[in-house]
C-alpha positions in Angstrom: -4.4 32.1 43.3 -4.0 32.4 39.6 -7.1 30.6 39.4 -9.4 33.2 41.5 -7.4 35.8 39.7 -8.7 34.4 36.5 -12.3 33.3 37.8 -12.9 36.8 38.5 -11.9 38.2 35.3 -14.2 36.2 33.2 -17.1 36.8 35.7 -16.2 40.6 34.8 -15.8 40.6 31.8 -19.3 38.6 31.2 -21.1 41.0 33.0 -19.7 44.0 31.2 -20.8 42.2 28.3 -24.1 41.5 28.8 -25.0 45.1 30.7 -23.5 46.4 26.8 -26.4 44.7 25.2 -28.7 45.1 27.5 -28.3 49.1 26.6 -28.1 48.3 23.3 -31.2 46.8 22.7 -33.0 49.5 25.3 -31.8 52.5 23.2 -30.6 51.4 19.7 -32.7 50.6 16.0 -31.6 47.3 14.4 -29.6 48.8 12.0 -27.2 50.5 14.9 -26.8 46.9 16.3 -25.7 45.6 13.3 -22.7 48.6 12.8 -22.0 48.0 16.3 -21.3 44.2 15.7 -19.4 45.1 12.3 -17.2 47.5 13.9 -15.9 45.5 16.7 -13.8 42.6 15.6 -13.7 39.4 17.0 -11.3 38.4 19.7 -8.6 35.8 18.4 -7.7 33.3 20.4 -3.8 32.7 20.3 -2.1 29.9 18.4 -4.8 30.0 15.6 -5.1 30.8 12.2 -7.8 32.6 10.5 -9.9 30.5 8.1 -10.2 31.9 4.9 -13.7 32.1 3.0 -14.0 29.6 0.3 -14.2 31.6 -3.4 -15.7 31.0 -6.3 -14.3 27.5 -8.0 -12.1 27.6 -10.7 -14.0 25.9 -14.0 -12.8 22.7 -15.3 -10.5 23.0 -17.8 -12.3 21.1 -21.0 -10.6 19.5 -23.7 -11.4 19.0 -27.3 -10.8 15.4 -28.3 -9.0 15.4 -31.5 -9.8 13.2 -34.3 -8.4 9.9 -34.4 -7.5 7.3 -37.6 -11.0 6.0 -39.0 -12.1 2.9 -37.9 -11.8 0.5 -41.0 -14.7 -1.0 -43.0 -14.9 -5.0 -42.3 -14.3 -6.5 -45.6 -15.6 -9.9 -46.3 -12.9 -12.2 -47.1 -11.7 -13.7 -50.8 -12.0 -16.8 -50.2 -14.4 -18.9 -48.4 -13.9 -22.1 -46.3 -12.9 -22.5 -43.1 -10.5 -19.5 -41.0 -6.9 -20.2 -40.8 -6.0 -22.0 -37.6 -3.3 -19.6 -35.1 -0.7 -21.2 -33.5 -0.8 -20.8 -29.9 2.1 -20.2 -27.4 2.7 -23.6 -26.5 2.7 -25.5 -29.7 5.1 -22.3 -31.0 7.0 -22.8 -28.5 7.5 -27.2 -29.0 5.3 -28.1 -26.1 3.1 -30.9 -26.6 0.7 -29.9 -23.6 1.1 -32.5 -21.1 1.1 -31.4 -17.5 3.9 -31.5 -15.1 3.1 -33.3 -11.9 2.9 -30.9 -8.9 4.9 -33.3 -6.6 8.0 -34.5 -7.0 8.3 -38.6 -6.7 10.5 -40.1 -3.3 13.9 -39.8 -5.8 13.5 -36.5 -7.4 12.9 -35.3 -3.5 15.9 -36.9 -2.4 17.9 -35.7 -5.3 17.1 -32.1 -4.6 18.0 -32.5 -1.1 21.3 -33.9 -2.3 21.7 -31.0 -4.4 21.2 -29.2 -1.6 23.5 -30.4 1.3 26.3 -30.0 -1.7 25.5 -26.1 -2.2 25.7 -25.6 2.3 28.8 -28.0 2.3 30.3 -25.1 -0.2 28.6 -22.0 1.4 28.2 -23.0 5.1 25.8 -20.8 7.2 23.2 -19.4 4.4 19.6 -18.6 5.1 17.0 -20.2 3.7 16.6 -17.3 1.0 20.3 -17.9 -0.7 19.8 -21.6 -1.3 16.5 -21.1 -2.7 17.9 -18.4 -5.3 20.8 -20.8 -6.0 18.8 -24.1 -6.4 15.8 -22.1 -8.3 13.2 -22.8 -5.9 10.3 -21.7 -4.2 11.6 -20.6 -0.8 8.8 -22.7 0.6 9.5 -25.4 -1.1 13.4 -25.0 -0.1 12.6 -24.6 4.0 10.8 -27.9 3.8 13.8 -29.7 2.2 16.1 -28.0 5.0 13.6 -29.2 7.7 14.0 -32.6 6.3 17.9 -32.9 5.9 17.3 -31.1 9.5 15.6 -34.2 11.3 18.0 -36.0 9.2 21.3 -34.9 11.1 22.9 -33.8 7.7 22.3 -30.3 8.3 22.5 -28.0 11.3 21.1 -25.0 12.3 21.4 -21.5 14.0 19.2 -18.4 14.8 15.3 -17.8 15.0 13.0 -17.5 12.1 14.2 -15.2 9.3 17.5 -15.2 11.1 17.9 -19.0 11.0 21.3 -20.0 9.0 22.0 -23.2 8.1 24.9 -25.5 6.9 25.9 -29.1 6.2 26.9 -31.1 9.3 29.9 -34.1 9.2 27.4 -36.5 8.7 
């Protein structure tokens, strides 16, 4: 019912309209049509806010630079021969430059894991996270090494994923 109620309003109110302009346009100058239109405001709807018209913009605020230190004049130098050499990083530091090989031979692997099994025989049921910060490694580096002493039976294993702890076993 609400529905015809509201049905029949509109049709109404739409026909009162348009029989206003329809005498409006018969008997009124331009100019009347345009005080008409300004004098009637606009019907809000509920729940909204007017919009506001946009100003002018503010101006940009400029800055003047202020002057900085001279740039100095390139002298030539006293003596000539050949520039003085700079010591880089490394050799300041005593390293002589050779590279460190990326893997770790069968015994270094195997020492690590030893190193390893010690630290979850002390600190049973740590994630993967707390050995790494305590050995210093990667903790990529460190899940593979608990993988292995996994197949291995000298470590065993609870929880899911990031949840996984882990400690030695008896053997």
């Amino acid at each position: 019912m609400t529905k015809k109620l509201l049905k029949n309003a509109i049709e109404k109110a739409s026909a009162e309209f348009a029989d206003a302009i329809i005498n409006a346009v018969k008997g009124a100058s331009l100019q009347e049509l345009m005080e008409i239109q300004k004098s009637k405001p606009a019907a809000k709807k509920p729940g909204r806010k007017a919009r506001k018209k946009p100003g002018p913009r503010p101006k940009k605020r400029t800055y003047k630079k202020k002057p900085g230190p001279k740039p100095k004049k390139k002298t030539a130098r006293k003596k000539p021969g050949p520039k003085p050499k700079k010591k880089t990083a490394a050799k300041a530091r005593g390293k002589t430059g050779a590279k460190k090989p990326r893997r770790l031979t069968t015994a270094q692997k195997a020492k690590v894991q030893d190193k390893i099994h010690a630290y979850l025989a002390k600190n049973p049921w740590s994630s993967r996270g707390k050995v790494a910060k305590a050995m210093r490694l990667p903790s990529a580096k460190t899940g593979l090494y608990l993988r292995e002493l996994k197949k291995a039976g000298k470590v065993k294993s609870k929880g899911n994923k990031a949840t996984t702890r882990y400690a030695a076993s008896g053997k």
